[in-house]
C-alpha positions as a Python dict, from the first residue, in 0.01 Angstrom:
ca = {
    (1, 'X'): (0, 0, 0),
    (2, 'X'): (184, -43, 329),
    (3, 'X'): (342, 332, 297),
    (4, 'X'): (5, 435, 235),
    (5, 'X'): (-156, 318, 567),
    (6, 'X'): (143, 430, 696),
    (7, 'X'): (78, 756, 568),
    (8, 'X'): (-290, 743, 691),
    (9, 'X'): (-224, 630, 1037),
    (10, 'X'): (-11, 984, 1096),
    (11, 'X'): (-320, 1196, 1005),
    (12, 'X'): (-413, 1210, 1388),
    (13, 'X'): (-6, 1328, 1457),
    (14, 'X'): (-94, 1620, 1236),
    (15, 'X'): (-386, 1704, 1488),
    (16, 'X'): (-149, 1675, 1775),
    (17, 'X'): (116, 1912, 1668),
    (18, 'X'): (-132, 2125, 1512),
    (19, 'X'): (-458, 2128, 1644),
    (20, 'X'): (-404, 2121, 1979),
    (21, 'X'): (-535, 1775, 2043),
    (22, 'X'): (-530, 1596, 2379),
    (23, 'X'): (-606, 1233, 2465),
    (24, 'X'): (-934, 1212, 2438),
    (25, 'X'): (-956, 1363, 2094),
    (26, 'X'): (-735, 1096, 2013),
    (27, 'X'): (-885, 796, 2179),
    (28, 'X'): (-1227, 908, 2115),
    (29, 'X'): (-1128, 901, 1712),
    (30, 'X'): (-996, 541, 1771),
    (31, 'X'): (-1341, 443, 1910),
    (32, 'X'): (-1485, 582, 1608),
    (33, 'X'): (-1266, 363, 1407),
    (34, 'X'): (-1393, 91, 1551),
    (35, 'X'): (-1770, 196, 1469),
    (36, 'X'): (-1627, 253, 1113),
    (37, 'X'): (-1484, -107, 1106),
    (38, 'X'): (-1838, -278, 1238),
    (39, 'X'): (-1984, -107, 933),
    (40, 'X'): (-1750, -255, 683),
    (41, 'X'): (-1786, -554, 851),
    (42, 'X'): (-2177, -564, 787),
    (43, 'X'): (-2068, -429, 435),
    (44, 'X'): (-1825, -783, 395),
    (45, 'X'): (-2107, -1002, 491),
    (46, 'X'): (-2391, -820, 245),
    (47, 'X'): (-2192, -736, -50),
    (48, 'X'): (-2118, -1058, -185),
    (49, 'X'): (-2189, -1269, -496),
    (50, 'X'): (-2535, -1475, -431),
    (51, 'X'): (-2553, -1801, -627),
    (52, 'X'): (-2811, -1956, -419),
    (53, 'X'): (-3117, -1818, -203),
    (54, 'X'): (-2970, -1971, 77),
    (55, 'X'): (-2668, -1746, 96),
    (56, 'X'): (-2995, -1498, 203),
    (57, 'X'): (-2892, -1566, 525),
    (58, 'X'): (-2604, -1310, 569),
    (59, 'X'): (-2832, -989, 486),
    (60, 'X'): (-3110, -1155, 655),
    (61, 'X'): (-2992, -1327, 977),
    (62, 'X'): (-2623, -1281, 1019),
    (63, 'X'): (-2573, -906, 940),
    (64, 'X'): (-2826, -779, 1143),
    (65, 'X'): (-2718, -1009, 1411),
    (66, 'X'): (-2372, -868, 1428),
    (67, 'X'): (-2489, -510, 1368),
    (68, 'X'): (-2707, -552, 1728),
    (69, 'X'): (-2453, -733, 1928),
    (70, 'X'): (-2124, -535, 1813),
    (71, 'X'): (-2364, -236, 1832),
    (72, 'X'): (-2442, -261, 2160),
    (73, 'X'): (-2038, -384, 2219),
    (74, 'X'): (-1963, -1, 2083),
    (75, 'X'): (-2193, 204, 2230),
    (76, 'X'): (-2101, 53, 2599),
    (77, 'X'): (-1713, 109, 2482),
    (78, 'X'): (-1809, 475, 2384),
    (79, 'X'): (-1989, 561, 2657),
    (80, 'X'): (-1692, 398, 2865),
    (81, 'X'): (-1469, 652, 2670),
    (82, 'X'): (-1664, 974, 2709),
    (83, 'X'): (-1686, 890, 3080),
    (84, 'X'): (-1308, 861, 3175),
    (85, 'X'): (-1185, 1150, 2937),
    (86, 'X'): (-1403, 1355, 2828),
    (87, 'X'): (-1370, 1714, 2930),
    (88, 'X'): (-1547, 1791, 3270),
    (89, 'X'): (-1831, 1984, 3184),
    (90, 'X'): (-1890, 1689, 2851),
    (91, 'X'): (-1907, 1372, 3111),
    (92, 'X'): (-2288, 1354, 3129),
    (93, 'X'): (-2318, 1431, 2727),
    (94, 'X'): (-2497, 1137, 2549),
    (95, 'X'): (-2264, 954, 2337),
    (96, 'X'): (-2481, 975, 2018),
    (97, 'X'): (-2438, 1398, 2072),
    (98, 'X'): (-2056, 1369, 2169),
    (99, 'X'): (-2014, 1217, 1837),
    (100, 'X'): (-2230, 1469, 1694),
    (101, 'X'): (-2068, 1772, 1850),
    (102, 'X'): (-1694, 1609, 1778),
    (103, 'X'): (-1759, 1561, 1355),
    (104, 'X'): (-1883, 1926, 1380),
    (105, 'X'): (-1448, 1960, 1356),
    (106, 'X'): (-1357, 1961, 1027),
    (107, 'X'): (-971, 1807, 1108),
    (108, 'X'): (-1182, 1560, 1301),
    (109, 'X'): (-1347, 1482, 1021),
    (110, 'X'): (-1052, 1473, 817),
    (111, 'X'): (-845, 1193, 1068),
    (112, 'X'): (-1174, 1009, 1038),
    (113, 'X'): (-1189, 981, 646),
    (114, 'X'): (-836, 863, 665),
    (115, 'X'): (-934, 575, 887),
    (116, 'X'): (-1196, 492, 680),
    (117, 'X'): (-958, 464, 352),
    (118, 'X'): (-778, 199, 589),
    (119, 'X'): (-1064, -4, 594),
    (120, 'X'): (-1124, 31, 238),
    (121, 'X'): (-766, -99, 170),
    (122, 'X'): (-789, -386, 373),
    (123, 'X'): (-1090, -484, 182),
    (124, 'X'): (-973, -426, -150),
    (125, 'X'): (-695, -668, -89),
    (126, 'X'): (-944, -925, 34),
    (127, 'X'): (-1116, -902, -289),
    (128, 'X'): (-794, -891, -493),
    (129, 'X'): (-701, -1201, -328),
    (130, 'X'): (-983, -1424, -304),
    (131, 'X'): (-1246, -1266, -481),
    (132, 'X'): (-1600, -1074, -334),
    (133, 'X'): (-1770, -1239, -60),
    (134, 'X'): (-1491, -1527, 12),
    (135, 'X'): (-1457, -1398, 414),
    (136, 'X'): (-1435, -1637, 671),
    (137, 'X'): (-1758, -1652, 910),
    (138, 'X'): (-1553, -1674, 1178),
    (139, 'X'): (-1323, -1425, 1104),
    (140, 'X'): (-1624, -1143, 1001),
    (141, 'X'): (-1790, -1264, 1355),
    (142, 'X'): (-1474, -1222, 1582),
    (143, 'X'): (-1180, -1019, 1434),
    (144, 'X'): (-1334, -692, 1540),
    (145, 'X'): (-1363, -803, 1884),
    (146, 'X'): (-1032, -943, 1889),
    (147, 'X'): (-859, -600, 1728),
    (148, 'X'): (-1098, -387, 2013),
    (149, 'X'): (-938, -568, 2295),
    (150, 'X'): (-627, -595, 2187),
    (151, 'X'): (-554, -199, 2078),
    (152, 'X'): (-823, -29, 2329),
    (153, 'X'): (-663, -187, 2659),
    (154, 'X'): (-319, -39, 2548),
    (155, 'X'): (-514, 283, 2427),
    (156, 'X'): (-697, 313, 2764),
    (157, 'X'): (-381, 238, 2968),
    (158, 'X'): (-262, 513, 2779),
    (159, 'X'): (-502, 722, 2819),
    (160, 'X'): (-476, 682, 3168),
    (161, 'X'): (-83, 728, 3205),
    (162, 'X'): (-110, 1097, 2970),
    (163, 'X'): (-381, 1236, 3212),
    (164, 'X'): (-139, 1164, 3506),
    (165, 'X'): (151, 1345, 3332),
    (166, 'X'): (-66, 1630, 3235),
    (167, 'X'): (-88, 1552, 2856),
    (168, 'X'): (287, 1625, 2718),
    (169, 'X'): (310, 1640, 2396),
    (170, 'X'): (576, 1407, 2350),
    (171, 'X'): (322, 1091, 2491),
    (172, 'X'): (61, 1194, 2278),
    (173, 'X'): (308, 1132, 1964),
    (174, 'X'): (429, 795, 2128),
    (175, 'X'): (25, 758, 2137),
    (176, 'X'): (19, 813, 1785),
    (177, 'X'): (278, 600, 1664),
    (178, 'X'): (193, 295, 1900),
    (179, 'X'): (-120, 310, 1686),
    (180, 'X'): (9, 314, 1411),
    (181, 'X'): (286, 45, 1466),
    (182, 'X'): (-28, -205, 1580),
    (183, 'X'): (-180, -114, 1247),
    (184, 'X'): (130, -219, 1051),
    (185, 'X'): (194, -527, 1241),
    (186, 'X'): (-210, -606, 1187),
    (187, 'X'): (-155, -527, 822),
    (188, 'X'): (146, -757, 770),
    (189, 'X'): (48, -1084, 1046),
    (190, 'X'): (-290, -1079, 767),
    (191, 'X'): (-86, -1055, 446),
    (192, 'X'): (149, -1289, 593),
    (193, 'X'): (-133, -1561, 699),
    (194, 'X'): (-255, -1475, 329),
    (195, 'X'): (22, -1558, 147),
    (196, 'X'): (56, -1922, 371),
    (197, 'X'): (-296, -1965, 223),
    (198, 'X'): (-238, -1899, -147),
    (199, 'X'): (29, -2213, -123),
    (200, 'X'): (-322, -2444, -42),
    (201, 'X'): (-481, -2265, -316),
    (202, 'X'): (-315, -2503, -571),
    (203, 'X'): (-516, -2790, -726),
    (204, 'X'): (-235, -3036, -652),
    (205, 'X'): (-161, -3393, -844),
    (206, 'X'): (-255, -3496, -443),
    (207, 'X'): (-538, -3309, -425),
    (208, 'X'): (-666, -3411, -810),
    (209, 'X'): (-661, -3804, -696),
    (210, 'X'): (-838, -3685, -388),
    (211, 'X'): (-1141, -3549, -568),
    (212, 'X'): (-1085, -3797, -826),
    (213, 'X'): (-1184, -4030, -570),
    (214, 'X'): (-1489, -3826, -446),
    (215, 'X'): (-1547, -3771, -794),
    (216, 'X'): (-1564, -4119, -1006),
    (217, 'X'): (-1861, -4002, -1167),
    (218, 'X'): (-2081, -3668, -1230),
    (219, 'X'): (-2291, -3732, -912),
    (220, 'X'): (-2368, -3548, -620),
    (221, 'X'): (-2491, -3678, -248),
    (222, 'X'): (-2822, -3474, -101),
    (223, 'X'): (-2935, -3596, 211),
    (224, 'X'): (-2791, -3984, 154),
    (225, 'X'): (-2951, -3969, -203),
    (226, 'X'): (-2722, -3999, -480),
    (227, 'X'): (-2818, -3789, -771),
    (228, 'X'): (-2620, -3850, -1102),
    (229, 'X'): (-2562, -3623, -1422),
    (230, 'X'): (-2504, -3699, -1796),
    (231, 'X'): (-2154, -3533, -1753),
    (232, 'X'): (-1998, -3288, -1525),
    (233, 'X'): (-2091, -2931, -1729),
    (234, 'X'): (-2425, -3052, -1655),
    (235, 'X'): (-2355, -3157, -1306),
    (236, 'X'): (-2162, -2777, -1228),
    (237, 'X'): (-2485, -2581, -1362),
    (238, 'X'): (-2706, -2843, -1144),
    (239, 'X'): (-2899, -2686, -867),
    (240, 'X'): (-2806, -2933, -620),
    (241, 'X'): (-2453, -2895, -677),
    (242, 'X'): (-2479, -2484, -673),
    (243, 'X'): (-2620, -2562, -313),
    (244, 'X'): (-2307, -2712, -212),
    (245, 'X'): (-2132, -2438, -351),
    (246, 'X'): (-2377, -2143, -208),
    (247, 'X'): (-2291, -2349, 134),
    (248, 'X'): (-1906, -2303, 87),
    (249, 'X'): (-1974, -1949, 48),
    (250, 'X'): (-2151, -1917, 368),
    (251, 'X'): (-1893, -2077, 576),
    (252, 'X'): (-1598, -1838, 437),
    (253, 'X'): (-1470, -2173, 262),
    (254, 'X'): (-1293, -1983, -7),
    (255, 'X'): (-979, -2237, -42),
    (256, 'X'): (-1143, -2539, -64),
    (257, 'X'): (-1433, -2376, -290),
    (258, 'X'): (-1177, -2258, -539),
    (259, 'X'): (-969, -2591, -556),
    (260, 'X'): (-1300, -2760, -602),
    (261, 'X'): (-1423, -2472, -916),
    (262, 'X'): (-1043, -2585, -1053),
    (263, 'X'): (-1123, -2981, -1080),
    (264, 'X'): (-1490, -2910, -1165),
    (265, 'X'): (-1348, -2700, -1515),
    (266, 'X'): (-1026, -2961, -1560),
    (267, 'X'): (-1294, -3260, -1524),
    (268, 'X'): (-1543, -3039, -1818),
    (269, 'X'): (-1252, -2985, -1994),
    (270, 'X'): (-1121, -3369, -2003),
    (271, 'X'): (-1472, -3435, -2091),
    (272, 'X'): (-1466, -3212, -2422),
    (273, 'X'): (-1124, -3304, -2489),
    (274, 'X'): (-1287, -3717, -2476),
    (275, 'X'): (-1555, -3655, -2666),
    (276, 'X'): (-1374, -3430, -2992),
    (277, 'X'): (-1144, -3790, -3017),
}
């Protein structure tokens, strides 16, 4: 998929050589990227699996939570934008009708689909990975934050050095592909933290005599009270022991939840295979 983003990232070179586009169409798009990425974010944290009412919490507390706070985040960053290079006579616009007035451009449009297909990738390689809903909480609370300063301060600087040398075209390309090389390296430091994880994805012998050890017996712990089962299919369907899981899933614990969902089916399975002797 890497030649795709690739691919996608170069849309906004096409509006360069083409279009006519000067910094601020460019920069201005990039801030709407990052609007498009808070809104998959809020996406990540509501479209999940729900085993448990308490997982209620991310469409309920969490996700509007973030959509405020990065909200307000974006719309000072926008309005930030639209003050330092926005054409003259569109400084005083309102940010909500500078957006408004910019989508009216169809090839705007178009550079902003393409971003949004990014986004969709990304995702669909979380999923393929780790399955719906198995984001960290810290990552879904900070990583936006963390690619906005990051990218933007270069962007800005940039920004900055074009208007100084009259917008040539040739700094608008290097623009273009500084972009898109921070893209690429964001795509390939994730897959490459990814693939480190997938090694601690394996139910180990180690890691079997661990939970072996937490696991003598179908019983699980609420609150200091031991509650125990007849076996461990009837301990995995349990309530309580759903809890624990819907809890995992709240955190972003999607390692240790799978490893344990592993032992829980080898444990069911040694039971069967003890009780057909």
């Amino acid at each position: 998929m890497l030649p795709l983003l690739v691919a996608l990232n170069l849309v906004p070179l096409v509006g360069v050589i083409f279009w006519g586009w000067q910094s601020f169409d460019l920069i201005f798009l990039y801030w709407m990227e990052n609007v498009v990425i808070g809104i998959f974010t809020v996406g990540r944290m509501v479209v999940r699996r729900y085993g448990h009412p308490i997982e209620l919490a991310y469409p309920l507390f969490l996700a509007p939570f973030f959509a405020l706070h990065y909200g307000g985040f974006s719309w000072g960053h926008g309005t930030f934008v639209l003050a330092l290079f926005a054409p003259e006579e569109a400084q005083n616009t309102a940010l909500f009708d500078a957006v408004f007035v910019v989508l009216q451009s169809e090839q705007m449009l178009l550079a902003l689909a393409a971003l949004v297909v990014i986004q969709l990738l990304d995702w669909r390689r979380d999923i393929n990975r780790y399955g719906l809903g198995a984001d960290s909480l810290k990552d879904l609370m900070t990583k936006p934050y963390r690619r906005i300063v990051v990218l933007h301060l270069t962007i800005i600087g940039s920004g900055f050095a074009l208007g100084a040398l009259d917008e040539p075209l040739a700094g608008l390309v290097l623009l273009v592909a500084l972009k898109t090389v921070f893209d690429v390296w964001h795509w390939r430091k994730d897959s490459a933290a990814q693939t480190q994880e997938d090694e601690g994805f394996e139910l180990t012998a180690e890691k079997i005599a661990e939970l072996d050890e937490e696991y003598p017996d179908p019983m699980v712990k609420v609150n200091g009270r031991e509650i125990k089962f007849a076996s461990f299919k009837e301990m995995k369907a349990s309530k309580e022991f759903q809890m624990a899981l819907a809890l995992m899933r709240l955190v972003g614990a999607g390692k240790d939840l799978h490893i344990l969902q592993t032992y829980m089916d080898m444990r069911i399975a040694r039971e069967n295979g003890l009780s057909s002797r």
